[in-house]
ZAZA-978932 format. One record per atom (N, C-alpha, C): residue number from 1; x, y, z; atom name. Coordinates in nm, 2 decimals. Layout:
N
- NUM  X  Y  Z  CA
...
***
This chain:
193
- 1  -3.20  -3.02  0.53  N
- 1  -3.27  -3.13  0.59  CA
- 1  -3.19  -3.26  0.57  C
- 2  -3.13  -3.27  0.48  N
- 2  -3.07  -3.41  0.42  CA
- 2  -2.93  -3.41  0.51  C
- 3  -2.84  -3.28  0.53  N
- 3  -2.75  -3.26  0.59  CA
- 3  -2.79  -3.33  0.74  C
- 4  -2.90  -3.28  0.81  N
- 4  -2.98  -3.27  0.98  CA
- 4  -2.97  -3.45  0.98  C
- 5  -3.03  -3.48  0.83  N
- 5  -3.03  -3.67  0.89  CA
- 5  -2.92  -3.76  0.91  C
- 6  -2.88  -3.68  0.79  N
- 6  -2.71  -3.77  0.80  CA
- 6  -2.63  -3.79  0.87  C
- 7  -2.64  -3.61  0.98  N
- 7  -2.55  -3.61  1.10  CA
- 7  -2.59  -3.67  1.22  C
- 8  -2.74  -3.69  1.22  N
- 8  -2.84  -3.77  1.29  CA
- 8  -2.79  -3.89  1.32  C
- 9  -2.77  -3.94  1.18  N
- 9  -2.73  -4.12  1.19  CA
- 9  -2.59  -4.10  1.22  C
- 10  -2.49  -4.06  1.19  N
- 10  -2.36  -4.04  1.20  CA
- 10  -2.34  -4.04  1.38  C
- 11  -2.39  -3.92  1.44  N
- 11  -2.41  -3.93  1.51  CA
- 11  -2.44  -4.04  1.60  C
- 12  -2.52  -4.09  1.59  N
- 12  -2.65  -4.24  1.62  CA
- 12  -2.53  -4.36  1.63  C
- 13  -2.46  -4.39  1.49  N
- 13  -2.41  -4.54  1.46  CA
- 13  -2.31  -4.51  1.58  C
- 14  -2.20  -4.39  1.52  N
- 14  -2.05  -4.34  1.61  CA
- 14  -2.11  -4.38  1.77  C
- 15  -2.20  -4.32  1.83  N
- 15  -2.22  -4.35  1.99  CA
- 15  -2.25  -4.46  2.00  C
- 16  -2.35  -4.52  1.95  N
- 16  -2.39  -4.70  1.99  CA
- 16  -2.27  -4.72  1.93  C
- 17  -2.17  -4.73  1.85  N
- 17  -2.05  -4.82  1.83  CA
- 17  -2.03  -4.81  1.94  C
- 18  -1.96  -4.71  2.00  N
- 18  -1.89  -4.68  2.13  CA
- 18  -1.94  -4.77  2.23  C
- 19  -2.11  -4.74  2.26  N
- 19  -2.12  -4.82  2.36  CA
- 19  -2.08  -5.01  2.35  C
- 20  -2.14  -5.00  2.20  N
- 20  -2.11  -5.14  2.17  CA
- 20  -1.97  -5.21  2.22  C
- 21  -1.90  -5.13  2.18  N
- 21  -1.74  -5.14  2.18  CA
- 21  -1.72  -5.18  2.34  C
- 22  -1.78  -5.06  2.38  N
- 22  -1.69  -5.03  2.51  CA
- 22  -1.77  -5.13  2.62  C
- 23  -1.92  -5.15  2.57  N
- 23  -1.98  -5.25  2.68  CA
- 23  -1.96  -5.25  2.85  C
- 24  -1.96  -5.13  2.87  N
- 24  -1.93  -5.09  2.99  CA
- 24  -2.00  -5.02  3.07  C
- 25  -2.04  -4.99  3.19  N
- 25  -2.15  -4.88  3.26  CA
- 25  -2.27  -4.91  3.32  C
- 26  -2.33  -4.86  3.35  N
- 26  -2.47  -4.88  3.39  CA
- 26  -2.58  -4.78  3.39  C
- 27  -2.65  -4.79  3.50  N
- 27  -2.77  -4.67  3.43  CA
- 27  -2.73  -4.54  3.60  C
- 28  -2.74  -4.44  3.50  N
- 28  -2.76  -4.34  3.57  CA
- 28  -2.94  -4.29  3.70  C
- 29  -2.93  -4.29  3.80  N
- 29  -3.06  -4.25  3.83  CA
- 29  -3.11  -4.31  3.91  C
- 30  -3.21  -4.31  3.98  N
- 30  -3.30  -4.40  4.05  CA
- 30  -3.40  -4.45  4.05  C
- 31  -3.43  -4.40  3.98  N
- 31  -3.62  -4.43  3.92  CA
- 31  -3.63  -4.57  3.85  C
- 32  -3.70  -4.62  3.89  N
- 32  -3.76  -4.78  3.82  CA
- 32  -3.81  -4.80  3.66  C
- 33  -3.69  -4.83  3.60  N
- 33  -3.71  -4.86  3.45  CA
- 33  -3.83  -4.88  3.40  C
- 34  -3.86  -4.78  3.30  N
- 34  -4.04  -4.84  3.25  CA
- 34  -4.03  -4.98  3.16  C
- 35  -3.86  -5.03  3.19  N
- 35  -3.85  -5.14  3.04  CA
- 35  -3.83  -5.30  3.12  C
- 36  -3.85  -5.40  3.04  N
- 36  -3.88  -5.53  3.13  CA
- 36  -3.81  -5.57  2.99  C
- 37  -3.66  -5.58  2.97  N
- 37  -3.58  -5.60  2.91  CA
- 37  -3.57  -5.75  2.93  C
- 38  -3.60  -5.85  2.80  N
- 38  -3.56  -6.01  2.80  CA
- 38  -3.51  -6.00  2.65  C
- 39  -3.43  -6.13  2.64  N
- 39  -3.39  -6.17  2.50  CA
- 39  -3.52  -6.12  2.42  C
- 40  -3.62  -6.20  2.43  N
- 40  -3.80  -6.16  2.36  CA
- 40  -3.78  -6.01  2.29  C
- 41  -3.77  -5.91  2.42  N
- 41  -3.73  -5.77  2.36  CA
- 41  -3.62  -5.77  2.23  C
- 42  -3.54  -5.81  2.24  N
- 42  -3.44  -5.83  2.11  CA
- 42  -3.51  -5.89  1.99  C
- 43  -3.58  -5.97  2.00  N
- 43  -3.61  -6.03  1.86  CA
- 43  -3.74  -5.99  1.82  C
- 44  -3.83  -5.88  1.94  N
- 44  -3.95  -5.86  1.91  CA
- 44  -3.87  -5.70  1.81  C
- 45  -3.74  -5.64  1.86  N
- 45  -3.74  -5.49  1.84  CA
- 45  -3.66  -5.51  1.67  C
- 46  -3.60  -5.63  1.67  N
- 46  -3.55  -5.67  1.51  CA
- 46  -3.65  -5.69  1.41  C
- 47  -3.74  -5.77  1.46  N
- 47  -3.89  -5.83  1.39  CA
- 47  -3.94  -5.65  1.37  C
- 48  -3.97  -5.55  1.43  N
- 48  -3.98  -5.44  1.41  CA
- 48  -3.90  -5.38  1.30  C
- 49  -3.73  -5.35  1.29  N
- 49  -3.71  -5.30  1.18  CA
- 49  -3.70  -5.41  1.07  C
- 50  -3.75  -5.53  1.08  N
- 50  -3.74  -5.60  0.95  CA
- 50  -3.87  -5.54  0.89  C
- 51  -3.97  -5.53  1.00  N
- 51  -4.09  -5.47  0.89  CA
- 51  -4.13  -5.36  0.86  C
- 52  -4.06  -5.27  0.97  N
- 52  -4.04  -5.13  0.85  CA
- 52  -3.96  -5.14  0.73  C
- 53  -3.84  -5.24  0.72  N
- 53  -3.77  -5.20  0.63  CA
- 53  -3.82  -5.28  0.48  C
- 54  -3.93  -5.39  0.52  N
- 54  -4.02  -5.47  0.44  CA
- 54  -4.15  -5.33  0.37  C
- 55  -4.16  -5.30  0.43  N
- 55  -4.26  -5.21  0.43  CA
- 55  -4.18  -5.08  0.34  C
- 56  -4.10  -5.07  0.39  N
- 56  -4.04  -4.93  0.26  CA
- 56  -4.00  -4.98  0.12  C
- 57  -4.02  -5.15  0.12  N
- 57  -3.94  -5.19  -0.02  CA
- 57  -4.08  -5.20  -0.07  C
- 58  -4.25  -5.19  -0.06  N
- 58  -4.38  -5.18  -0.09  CA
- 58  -4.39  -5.12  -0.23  C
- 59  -4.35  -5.16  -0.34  N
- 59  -4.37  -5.04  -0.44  CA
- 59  -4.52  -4.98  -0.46  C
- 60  -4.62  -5.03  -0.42  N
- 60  -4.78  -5.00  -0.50  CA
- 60  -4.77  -4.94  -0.37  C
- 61  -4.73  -4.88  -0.23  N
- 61  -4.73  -4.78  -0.13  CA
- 61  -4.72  -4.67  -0.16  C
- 62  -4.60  -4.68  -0.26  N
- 62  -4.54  -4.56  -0.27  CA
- 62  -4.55  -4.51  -0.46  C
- 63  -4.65  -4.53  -0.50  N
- 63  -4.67  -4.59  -0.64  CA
- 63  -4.68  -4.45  -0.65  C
- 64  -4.59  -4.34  -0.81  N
- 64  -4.54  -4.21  -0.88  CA
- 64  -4.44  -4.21  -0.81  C
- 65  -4.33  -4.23  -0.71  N
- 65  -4.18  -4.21  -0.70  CA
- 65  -4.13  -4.33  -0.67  C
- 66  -4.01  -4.27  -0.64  N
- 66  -3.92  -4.39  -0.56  CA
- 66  -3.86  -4.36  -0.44  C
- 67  -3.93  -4.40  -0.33  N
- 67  -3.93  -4.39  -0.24  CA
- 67  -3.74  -4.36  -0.15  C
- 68  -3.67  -4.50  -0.23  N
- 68  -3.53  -4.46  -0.17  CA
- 68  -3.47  -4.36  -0.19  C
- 69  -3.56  -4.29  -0.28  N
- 69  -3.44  -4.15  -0.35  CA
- 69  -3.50  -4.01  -0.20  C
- 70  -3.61  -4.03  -0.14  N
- 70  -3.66  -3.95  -0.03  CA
- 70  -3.55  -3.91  0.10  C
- 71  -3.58  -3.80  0.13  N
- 71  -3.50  -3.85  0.28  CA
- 71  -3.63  -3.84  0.38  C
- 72  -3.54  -3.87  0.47  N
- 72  -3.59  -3.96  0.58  CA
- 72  -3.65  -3.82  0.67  C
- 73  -3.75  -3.83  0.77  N
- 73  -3.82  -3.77  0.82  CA
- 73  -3.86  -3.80  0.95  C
- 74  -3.74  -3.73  1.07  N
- 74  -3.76  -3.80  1.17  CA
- 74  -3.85  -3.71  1.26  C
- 75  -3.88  -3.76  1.43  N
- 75  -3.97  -3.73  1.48  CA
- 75  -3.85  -3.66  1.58  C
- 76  -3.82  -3.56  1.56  N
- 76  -3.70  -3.47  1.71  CA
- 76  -3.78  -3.45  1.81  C
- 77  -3.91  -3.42  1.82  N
- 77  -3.92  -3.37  1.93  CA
- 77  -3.90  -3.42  2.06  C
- 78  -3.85  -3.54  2.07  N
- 78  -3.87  -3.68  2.20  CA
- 78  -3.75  -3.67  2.18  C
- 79  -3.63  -3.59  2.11  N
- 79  -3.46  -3.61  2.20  CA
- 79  -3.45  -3.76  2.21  C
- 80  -3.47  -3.84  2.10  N
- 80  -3.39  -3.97  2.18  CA
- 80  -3.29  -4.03  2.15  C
- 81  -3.21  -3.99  2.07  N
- 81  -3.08  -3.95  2.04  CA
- 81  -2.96  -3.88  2.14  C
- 82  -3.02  -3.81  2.20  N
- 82  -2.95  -3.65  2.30  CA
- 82  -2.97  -3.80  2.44  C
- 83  -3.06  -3.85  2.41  N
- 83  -3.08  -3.89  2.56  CA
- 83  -3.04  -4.02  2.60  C
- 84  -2.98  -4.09  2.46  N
- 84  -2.93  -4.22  2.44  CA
- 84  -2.79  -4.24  2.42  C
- 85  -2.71  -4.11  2.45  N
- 85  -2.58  -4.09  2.42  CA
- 85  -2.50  -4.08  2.51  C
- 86  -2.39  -4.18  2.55  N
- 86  -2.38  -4.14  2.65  CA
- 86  -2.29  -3.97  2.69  C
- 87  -2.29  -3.95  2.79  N
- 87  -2.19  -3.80  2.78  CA
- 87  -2.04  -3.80  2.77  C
- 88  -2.01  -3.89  2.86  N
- 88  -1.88  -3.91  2.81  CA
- 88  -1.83  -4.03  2.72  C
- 89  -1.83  -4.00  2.62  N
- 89  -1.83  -4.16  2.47  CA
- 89  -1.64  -4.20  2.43  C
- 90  -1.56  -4.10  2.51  N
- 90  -1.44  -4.14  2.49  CA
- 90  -1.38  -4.25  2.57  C
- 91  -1.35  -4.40  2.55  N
- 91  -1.38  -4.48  2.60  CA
- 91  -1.26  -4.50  2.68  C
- 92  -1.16  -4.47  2.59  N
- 92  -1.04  -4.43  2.65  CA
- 92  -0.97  -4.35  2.77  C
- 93  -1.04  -4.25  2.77  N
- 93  -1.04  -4.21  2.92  CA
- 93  -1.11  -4.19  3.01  C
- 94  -1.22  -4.28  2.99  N
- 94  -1.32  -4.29  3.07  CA
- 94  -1.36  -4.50  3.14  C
- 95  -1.37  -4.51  3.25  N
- 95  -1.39  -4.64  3.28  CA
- 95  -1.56  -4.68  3.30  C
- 96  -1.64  -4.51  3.32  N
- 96  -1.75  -4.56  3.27  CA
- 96  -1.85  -4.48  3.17  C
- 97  -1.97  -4.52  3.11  N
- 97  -2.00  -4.49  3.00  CA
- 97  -2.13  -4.40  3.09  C
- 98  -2.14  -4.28  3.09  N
- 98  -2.30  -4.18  3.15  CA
- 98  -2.36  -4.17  3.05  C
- 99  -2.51  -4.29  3.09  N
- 99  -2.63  -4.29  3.00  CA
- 99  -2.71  -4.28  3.09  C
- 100  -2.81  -4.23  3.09  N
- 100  -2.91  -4.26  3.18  CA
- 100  -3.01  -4.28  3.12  C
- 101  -3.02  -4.48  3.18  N
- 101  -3.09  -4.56  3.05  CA
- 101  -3.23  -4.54  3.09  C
- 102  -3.32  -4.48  3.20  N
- 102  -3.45  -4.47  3.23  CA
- 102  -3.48  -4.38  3.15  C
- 103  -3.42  -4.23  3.14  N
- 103  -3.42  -4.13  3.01  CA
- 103  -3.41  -4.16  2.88  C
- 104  -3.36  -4.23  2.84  N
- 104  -3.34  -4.29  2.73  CA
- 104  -3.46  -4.37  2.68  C
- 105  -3.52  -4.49  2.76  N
- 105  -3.59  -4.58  2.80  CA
- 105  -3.74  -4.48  2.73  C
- 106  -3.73  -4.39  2.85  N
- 106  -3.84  -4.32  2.80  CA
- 106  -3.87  -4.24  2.68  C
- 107  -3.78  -4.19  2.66  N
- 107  -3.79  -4.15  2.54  CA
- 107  -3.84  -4.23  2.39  C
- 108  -3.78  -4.33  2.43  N
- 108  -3.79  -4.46  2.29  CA
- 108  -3.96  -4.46  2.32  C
- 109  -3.97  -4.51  2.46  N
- 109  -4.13  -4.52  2.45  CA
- 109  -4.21  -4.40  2.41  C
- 110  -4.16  -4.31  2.42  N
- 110  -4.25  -4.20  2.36  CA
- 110  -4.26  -4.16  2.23  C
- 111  -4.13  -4.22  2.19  N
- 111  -4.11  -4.26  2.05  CA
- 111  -4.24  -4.34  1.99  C
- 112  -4.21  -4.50  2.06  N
- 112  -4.30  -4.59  1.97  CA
- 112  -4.44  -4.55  2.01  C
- 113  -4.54  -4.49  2.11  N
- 113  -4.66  -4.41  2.11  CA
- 113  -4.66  -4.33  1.98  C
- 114  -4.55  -4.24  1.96  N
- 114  -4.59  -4.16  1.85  CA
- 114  -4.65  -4.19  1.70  C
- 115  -4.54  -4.28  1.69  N
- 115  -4.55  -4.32  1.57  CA
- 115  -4.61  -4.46  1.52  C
- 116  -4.69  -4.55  1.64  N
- 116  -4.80  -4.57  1.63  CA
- 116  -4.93  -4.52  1.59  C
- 117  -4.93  -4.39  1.65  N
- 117  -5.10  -4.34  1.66  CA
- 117  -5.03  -4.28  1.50  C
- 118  -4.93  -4.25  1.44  N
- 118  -4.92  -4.19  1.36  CA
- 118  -4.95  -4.27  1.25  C
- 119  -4.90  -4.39  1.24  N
- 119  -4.91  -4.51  1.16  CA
- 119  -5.07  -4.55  1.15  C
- 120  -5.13  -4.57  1.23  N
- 120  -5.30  -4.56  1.27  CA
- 120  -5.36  -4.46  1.21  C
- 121  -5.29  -4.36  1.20  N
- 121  -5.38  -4.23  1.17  CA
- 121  -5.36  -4.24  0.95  C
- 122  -5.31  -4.32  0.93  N
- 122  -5.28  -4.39  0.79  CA
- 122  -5.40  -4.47  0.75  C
- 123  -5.47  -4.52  0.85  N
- 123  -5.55  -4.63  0.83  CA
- 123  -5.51  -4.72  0.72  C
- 124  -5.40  -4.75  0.65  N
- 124  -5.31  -4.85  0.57  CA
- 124  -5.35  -5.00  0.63  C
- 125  -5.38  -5.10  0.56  N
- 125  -5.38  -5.22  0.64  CA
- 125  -5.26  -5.28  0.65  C
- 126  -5.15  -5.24  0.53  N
- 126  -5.02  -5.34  0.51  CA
- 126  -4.93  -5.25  0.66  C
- 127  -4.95  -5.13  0.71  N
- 127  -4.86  -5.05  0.81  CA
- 127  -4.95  -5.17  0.95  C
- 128  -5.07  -5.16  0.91  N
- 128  -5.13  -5.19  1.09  CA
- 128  -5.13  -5.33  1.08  C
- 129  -5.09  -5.44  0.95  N
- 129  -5.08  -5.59  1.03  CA
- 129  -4.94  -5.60  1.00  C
- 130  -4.81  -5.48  0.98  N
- 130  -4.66  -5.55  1.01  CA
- 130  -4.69  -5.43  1.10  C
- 131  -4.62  -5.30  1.06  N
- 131  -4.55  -5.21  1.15  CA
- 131  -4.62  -5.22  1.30  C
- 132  -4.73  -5.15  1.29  N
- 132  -4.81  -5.13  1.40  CA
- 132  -4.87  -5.23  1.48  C
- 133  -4.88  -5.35  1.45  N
- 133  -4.88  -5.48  1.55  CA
- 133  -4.71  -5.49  1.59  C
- 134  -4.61  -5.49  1.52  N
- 134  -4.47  -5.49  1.62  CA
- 134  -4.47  -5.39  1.73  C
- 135  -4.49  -5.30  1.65  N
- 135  -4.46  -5.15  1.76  CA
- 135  -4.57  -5.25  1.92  C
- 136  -4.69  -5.26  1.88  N
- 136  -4.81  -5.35  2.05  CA
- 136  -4.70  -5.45  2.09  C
- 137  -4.67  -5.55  1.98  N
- 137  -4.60  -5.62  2.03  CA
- 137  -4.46  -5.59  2.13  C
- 138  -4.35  -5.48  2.07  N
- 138  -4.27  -5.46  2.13  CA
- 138  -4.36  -5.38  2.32  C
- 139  -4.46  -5.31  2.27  N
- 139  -4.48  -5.22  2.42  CA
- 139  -4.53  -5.31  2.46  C
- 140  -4.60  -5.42  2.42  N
- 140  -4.68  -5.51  2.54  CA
- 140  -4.61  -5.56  2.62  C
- 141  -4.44  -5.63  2.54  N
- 141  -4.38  -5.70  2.63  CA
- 141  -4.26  -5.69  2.64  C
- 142  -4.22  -5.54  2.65  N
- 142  -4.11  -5.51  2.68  CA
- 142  -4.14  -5.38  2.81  C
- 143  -4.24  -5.35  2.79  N
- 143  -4.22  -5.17  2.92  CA
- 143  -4.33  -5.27  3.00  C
- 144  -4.32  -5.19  3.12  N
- 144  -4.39  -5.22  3.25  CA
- 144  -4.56  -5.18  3.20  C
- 145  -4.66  -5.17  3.29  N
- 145  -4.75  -5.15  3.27  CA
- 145  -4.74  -4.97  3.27  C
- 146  -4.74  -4.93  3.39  N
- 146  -4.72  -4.78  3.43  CA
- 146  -4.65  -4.74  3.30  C
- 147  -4.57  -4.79  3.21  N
- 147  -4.51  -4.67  3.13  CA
- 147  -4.62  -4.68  3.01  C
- 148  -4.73  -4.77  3.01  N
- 148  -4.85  -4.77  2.92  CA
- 148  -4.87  -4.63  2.93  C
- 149  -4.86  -4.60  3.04  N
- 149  -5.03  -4.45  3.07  CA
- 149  -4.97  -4.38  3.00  C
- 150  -4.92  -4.35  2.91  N
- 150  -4.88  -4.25  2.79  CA
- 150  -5.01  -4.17  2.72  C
- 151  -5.05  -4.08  2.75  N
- 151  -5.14  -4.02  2.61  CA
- 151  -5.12  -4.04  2.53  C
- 152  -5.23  -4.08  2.41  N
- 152  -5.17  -4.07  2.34  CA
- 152  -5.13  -3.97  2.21  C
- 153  -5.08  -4.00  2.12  N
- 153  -4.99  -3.85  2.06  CA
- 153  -5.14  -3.75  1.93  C
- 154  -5.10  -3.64  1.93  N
- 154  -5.22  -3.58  1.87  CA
- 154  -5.09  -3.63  1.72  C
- 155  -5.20  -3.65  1.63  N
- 155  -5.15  -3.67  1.49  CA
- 155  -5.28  -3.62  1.39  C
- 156  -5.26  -3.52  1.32  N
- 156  -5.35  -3.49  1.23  CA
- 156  -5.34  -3.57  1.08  C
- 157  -5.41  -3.63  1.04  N
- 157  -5.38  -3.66  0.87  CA
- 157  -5.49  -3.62  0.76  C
- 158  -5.46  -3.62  0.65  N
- 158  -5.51  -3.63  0.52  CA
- 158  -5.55  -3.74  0.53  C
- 159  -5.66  -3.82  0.53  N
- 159  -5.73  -3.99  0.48  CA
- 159  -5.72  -3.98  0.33  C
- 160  -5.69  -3.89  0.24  N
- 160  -5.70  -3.94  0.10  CA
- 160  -5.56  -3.97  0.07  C
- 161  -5.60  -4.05  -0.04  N
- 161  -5.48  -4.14  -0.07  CA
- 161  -5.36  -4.05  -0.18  C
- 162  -5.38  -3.94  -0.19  N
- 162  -5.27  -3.84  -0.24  CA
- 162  -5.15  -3.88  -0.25  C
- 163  -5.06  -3.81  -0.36  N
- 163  -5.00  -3.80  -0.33  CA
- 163  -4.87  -3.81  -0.26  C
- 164  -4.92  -3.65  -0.19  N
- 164  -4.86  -3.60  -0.12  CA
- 164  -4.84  -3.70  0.04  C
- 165  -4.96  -3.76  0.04  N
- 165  -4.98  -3.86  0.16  CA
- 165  -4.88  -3.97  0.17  C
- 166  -4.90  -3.97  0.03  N
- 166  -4.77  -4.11  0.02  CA
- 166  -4.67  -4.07  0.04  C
- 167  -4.66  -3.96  -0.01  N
- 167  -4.46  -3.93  0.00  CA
- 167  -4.45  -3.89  0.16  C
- 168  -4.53  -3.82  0.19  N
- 168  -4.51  -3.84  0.35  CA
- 168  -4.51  -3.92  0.43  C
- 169  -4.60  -4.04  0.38  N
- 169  -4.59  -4.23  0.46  CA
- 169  -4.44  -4.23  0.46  C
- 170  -4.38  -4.22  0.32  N
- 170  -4.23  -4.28  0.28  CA
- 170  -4.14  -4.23  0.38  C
- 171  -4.14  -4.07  0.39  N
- 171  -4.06  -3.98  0.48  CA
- 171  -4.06  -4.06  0.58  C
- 172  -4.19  -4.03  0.69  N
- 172  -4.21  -4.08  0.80  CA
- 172  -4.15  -4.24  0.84  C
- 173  -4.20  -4.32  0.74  N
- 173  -4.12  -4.47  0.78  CA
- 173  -4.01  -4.49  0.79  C
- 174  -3.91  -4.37  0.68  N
- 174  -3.75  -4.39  0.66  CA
- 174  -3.70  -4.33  0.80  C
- 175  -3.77  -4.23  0.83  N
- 175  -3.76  -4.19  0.97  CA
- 175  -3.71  -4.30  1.09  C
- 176  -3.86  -4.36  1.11  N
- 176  -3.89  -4.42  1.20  CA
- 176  -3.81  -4.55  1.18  C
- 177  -3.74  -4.62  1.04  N
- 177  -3.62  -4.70  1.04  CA
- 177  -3.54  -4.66  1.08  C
- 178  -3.50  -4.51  1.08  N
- 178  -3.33  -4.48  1.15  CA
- 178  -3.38  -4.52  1.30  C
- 179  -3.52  -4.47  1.37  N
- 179  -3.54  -4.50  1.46  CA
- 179  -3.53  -4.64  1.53  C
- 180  -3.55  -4.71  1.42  N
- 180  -3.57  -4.86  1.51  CA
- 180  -3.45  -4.89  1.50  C
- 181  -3.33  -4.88  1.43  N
- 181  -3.22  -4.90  1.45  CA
- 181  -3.12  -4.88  1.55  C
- 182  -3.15  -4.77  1.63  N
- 182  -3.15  -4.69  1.78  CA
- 182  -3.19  -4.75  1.89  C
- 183  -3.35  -4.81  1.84  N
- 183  -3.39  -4.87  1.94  CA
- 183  -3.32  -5.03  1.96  C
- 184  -3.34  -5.10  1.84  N
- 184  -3.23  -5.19  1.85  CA
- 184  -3.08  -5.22  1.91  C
- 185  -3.06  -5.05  1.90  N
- 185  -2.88  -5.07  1.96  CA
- 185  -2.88  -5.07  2.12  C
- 186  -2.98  -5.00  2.13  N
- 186  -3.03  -4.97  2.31  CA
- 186  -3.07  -5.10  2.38  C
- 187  -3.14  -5.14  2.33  N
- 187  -3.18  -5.30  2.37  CA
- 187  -3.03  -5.39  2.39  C
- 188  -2.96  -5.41  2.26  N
- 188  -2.82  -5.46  2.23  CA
- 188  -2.78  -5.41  2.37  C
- 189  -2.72  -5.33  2.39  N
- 189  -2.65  -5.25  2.48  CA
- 189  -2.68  -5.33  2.64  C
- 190  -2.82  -5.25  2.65  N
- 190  -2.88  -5.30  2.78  CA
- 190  -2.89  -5.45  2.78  C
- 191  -2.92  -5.49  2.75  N
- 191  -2.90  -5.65  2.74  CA
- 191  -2.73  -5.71  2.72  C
- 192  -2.68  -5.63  2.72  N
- 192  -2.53  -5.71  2.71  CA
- 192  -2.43  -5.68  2.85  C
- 193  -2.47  -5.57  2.95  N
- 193  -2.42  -5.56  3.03  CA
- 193  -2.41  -5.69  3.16  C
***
């Protein structure tokens, strides 16, 4: 598992460097971006991992371990990684970069639905007045309306305060920080073209 995250992030920083680097390309596709990309988006998706990453330093959250010693616990099933990369990342022989940022786009959003209702399904009040007001904040005013209609995600939880509940809050948040760091670079990206 620890091996899966590390290549995860390795993977993650190495391609957004690339794109960073290379700051080149555009979006693959024709379909109308679910994202309404402004500077705003940038400082609303930073204000987001500042407070996940406020939120994993919580000791009385995570109170019988230590949380940094965990690994991280991400959400694969939404590919948003696979779908944020571009295909060809050799910058050097390539003059443009294939991302196809609507796929990508979407994915993030299905991302932050997820792990909203997942964050909600904590009933935590320290998760729902930092994390989970950024996450509204970032969908309210960054995606179109239409990319709202998302179901929302089935999440089962434990309500008792176990635990086991905690050490899975921990997983899941470290998770969702490699996530917002992704999401951040995507924003970066799109916004710099």
């Amino acid at each position: 598992m620890l091996s899966r995250v590390c290549n995860y992030l390795v993977v993650s920083i190495v391609c957004f460097a690339l794109l960073w680097r290379c700051s080149i390309g555009g979006p693959v596709g024709a379909r109308e971006s679910p994202l309404r990309l402004t500077g705003t988006c940038n400082e609303l998706a930073r204000s987001l991992l500042w407070n996940v990453s406020a939120v994993l330093e919580i000791d009385h959250l995570f109170s019988g371990f230590d949380c940094s010693q965990q690994n991280a616990e991400v959400h694969l099933r939404r590919q948003t990684v696979s779908a944020c990369t571009p295909q060809n990342s050799n910058c050097a022989h390539s003059a443009v970069l294939n991302i196809d940022e609507n796929k990508c786009i979407q994915r993030i959003l299905e991302d932050l639905h997820y792990y909203r209702e997942t964050f909600r399904a904590y009933a935590n009040p320290e998760l729902t007045k930092s994390v989970v007001r950024r996450i509204d904040d970032l969908l309210q005013n960054c995606f179109s309306v239409s990319a709202m209609d998302i179901s929302p995600a089935k999440v089962s939880m434990d309500h008792q305060k176990s635990f086991q509940e905690r050490l899975k809050l921990c997983k899941v948040l470290k998770g969702f920080n490699l996530r917002t760091i992704t999401i951040n670079r995507v924003f970066n990206y799109i916004l710099s073209k």
